[in-house]
C-alpha positions in Angstrom: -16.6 13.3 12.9 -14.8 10.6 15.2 -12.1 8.4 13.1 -10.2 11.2 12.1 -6.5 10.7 11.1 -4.0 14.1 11.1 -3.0 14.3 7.3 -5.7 12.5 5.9 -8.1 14.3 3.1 -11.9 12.7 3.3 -14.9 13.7 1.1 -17.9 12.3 0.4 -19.7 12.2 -3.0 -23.1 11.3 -3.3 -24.4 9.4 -6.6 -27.9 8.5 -7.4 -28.5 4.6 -6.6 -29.3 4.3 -10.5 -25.7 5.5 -11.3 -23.8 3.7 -9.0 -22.6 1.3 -11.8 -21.1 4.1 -13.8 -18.7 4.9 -11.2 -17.5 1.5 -10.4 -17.4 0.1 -13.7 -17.8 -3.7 -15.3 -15.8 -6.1 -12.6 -15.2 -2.9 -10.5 -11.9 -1.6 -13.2 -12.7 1.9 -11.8 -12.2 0.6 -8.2 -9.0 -1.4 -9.0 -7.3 1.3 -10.9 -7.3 3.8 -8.1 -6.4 1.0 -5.6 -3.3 0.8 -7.4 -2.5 4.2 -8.0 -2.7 5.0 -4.3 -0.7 1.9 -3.5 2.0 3.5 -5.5 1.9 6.7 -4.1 2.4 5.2 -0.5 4.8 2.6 -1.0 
């Protein structure tokens, strides 16, 4: 896989097209809240 960066943990989870919305959440909260939580662990 090219885009590789020493370090850095990737994985890939695949969700059905039909569930998509459960994971992301109304407004995209889900998406948001682990935006900041990783923003706090690298500041």
């Amino acid at each position: 896989m090219t885009g590789q960066v020493a370090g850095v943990e990737h994985f890939v989870i695949k969700v059905a097209n039909n569930k998509v919305g459960l994971i992301i959440c109304k407004g995209g909260e889900t998406i948001k809240i682990c935006k900041k939580r990783l923003e706090r662990v690298f500041m």
